[in-house]
C-alpha positions in Angstrom: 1.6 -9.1 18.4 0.3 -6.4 16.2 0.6 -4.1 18.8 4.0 -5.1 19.5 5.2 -4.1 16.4 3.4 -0.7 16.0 5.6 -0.1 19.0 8.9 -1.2 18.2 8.3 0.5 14.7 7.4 4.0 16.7 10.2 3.8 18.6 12.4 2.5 15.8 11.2 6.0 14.1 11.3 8.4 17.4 14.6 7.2 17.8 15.7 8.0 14.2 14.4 11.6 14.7 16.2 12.4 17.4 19.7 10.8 16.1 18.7 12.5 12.9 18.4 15.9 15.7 21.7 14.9 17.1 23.5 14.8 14.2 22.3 18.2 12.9 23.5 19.9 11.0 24.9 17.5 8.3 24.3 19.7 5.3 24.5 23.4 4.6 21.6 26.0 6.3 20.3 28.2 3.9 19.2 32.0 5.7 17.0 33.9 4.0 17.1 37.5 4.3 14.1 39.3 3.0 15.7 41.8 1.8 18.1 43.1 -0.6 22.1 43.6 0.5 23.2 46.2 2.6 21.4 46.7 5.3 21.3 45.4 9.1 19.1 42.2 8.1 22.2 41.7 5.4 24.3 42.2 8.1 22.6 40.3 10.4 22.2 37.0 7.8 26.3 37.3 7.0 27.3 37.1 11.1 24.8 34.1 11.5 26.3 32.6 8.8 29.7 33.0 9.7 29.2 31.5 13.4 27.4 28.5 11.9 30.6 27.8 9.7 32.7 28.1 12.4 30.6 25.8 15.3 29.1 23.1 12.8 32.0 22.5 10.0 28.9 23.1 7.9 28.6 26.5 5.5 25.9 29.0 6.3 24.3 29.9 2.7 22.8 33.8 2.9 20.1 33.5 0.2 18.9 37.3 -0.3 14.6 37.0 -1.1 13.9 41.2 -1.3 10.4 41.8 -2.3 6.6 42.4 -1.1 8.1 44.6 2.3 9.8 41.0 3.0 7.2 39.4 2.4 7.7 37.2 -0.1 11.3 35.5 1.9 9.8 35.6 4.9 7.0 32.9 3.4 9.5 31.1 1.5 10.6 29.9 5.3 7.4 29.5 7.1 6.5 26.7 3.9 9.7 25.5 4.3 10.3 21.8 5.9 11.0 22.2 9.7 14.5 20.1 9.5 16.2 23.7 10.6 18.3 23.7 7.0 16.0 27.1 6.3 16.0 29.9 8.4 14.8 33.3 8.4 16.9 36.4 9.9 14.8 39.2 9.5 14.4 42.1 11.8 10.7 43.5 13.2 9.3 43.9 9.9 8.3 40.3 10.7 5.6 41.7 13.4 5.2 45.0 11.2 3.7 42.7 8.6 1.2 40.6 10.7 0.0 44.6 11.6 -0.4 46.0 8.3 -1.3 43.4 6.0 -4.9 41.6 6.2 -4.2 38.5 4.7 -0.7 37.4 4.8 0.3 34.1 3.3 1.4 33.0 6.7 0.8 34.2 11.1 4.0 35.2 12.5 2.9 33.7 15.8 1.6 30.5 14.1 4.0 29.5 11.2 7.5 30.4 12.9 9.6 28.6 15.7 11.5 31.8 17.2 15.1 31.0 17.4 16.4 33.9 19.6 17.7 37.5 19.1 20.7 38.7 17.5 20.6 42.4 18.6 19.1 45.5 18.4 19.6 48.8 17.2 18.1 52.2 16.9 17.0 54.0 13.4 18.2 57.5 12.4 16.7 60.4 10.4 19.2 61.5 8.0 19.1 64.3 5.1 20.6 64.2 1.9 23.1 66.7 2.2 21.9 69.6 -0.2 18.9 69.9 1.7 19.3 73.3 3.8 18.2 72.5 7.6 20.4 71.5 10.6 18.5 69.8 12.5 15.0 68.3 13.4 13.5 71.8 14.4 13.7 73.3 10.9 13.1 69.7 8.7 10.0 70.2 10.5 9.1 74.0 9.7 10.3 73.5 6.2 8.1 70.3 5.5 5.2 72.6 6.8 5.5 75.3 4.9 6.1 73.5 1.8 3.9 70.4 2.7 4.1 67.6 -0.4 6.9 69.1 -1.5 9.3 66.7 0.1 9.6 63.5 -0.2 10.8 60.7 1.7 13.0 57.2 1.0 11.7 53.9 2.5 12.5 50.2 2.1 8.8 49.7 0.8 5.6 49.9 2.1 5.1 48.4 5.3 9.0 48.4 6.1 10.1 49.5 9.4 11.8 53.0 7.3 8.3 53.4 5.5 6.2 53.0 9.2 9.0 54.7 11.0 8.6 57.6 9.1 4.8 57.6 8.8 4.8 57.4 12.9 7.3 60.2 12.6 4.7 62.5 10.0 1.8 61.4 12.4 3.4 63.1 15.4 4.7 66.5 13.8 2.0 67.0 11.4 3.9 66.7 8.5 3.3 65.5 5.0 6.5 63.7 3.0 5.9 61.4 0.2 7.3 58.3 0.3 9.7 56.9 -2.7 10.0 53.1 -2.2 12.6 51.2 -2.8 13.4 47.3 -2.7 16.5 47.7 0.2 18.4 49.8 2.3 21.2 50.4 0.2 19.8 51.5 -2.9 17.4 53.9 -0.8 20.9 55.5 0.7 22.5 56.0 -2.5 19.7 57.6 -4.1 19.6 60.3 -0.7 23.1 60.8 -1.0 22.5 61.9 -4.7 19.6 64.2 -3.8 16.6 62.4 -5.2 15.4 62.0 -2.2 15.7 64.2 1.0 15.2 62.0 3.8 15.2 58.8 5.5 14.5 56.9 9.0 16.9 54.1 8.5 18.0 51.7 10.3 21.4 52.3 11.7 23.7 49.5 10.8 23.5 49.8 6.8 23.8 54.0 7.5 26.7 54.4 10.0 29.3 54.1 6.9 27.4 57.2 5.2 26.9 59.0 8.4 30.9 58.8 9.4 32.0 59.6 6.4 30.0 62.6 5.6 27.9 61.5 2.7 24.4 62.0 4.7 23.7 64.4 7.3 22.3 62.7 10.5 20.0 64.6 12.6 18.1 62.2 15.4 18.3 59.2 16.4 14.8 57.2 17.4 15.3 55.3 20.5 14.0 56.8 23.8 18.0 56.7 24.8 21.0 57.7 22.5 22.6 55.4 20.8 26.4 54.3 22.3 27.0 54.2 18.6 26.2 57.7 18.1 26.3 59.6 21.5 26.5 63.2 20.0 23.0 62.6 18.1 20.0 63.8 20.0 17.1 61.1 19.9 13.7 62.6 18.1 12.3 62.9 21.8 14.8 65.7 22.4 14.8 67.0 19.5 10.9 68.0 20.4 9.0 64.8 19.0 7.6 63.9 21.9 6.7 60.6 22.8 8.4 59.3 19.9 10.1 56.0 19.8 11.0 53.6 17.6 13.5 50.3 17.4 14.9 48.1 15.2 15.2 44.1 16.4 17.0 41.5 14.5 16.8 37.8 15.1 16.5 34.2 13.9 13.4 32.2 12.9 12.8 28.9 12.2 9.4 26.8 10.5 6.9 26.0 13.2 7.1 22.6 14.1 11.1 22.6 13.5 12.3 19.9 16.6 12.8 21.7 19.9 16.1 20.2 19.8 17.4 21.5 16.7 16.0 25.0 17.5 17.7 24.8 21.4 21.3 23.9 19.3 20.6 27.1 17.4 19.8 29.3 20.2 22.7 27.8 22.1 25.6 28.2 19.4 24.2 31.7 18.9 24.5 33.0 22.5 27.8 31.4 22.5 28.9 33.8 20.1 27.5 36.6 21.1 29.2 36.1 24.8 32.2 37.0 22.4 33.9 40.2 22.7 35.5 39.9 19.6 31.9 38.9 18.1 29.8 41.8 20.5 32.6 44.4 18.9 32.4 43.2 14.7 28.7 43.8 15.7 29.2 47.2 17.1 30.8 48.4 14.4 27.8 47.9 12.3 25.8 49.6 14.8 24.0 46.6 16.0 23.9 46.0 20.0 24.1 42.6 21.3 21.3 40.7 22.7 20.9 37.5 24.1 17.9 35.7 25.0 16.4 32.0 25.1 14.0 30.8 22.6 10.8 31.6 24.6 12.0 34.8 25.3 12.4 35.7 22.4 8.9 34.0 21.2 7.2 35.9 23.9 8.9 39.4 22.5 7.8 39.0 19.7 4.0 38.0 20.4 4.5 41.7 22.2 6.3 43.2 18.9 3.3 42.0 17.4 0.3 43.6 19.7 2.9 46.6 19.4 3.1 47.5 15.8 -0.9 46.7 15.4 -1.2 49.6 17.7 0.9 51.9 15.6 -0.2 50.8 12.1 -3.6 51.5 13.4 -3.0 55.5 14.7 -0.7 56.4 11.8 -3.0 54.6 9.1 -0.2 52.9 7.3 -1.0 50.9 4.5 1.5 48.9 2.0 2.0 50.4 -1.4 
């Protein structure tokens, strides 16, 4: 009789888990961004929420955590219950971090449900105008004969500008120093006013800047060029050899969040990213579409991980 009841009580609770799963979501979803507004995790946070509004009825809250190279929003999800009402959208500062800091409040790999992709894009080494080279030839020369003397913008220590640019120093054996700042945009507007005189930024928050003349772009980071910008050399050809670096943007999710609830995710995301509409808006920002399943996108980023321990450990990075 006793055991009867245990039973019909566990199924009585299984079965109000997964109508509570079918009938998600039936509140707002809060995404975090780690960072501050303006650049492509910004970006990336806004379209999420957008396509959630639109499939679910239900509004997609951006909640914008900057701090700690991402840190700090990036554990405000993993200790977050794993009902799929928080969510992270970061980009690969998410495996950066697992590399470069010893003891992180949470394990990538461990504490996070991967979601799936939302696209990719390439970085770009841009000047502040006033500074007097034309291209990555002579930034090198000058920061040689002049080393210290120039310094470099980054989204804080341990951010993929910061490591981007410390992988870039490593293989021209150069010496910048690096200005931190809290996000993307406040880092561009203090280049374009000449406190700073470079940057390796991620493209989607620096395409506006770059078209319109207010920072001069000089290589692009991927081992290709960028459809986005096709007339940029990539570092590679511009004589850094070996050199390549991308950024990733994509959605996350508490471990332990129910595999149905995560699938839904992953499912109403691809949908809109099989959008031309949606793949263009995205474009535009200089993000590239791509799609993936949820253990595809787990198992890249177990390999973003292994990746970025690699780096951090030749170039000697460390968090400010």
């Amino acid at each position: 009789m006793r055991s009867a009841v245990l039973a019909a009580l566990t199924l009585a609770f299984i079965t109000g888990l997964c109508h509570a799963d079918d009938n998600f979501p039936s509140r707002p979803i809060r995404l975090v961004a780690p960072f501050a507004p303006g650049g492509g995790v910004d970006i990336s946070a806004r379209f999420i929420s957008q396509r959630l509004t639109e499939a679910f009825g239900q509004t997609g809250v951006v909640d914008n955590r900057p701090g700690a190279g991402s840190v700090i929003g990036t554990d405000l999800v993993a200790k977050a219950p794993p009902d799929g009402y928080t969510l992270l959208v970061t980009h690969n500062a998410i495996a950066i971090n697992q590399a470069l800091y010893p003891k992180l409040p949470y394990d990538t790999v461990r504490d996070f449900a991967q979601i799936g992709f939302v696209g990719v894009t390439t970085f770009a080494l841009v000047i502040t105008p006033g500074l007097a080279v034309k291209n990555v030839r002579e930034l090198i020369a000058l920061a040689k004969s002049k080393p210290g003397s120039l310094n470099y913008a980054s989204t804080g220590g341990g951010g993929g500008s910061h490591l981007a640019t410390e992988y870039f120093k490593l293989a021209t054996g150069t010496d910048f120093v690096n200005i931190p700042y809290k996000g993307t945009g406040p880092a561009l507007l203090d280049l374009i006013s000449g406190q700073t005189h470079i940057m390796i930024s991620a493209l989607p928050g620096t395409v506006p800047f770059i078209t319109s003349k207010r920072l001069i772009a000089l290589a692009t980071t991927s081992v290709k060029r960028s459809v986005f910008t096709p007339d940029l050399p990539t570092l590679q050809e511009a004589g850094v050899d070996g050199y390549e670096f991308d950024a990733w943007y994509g959605v996350h999710a508490p471990a332990k969040t129910p595999r149905s609830v995560i699938n839904k995710l992953n499912s109403t995301i691809l949908k809109a990213l099989a959008r031309a509409d949606v793949r263009q808006n995205l474009a535009t920002q200089g993000i590239e579409s791509r799609e993936g399943t949820p253990d595809d996108f787990a198992r890249f980023v177990r390999g973003e991980v292994e990746k970025m321990i690699r780096i951090v450990k030749a170039s000697g990075a460390r968090p400010d």
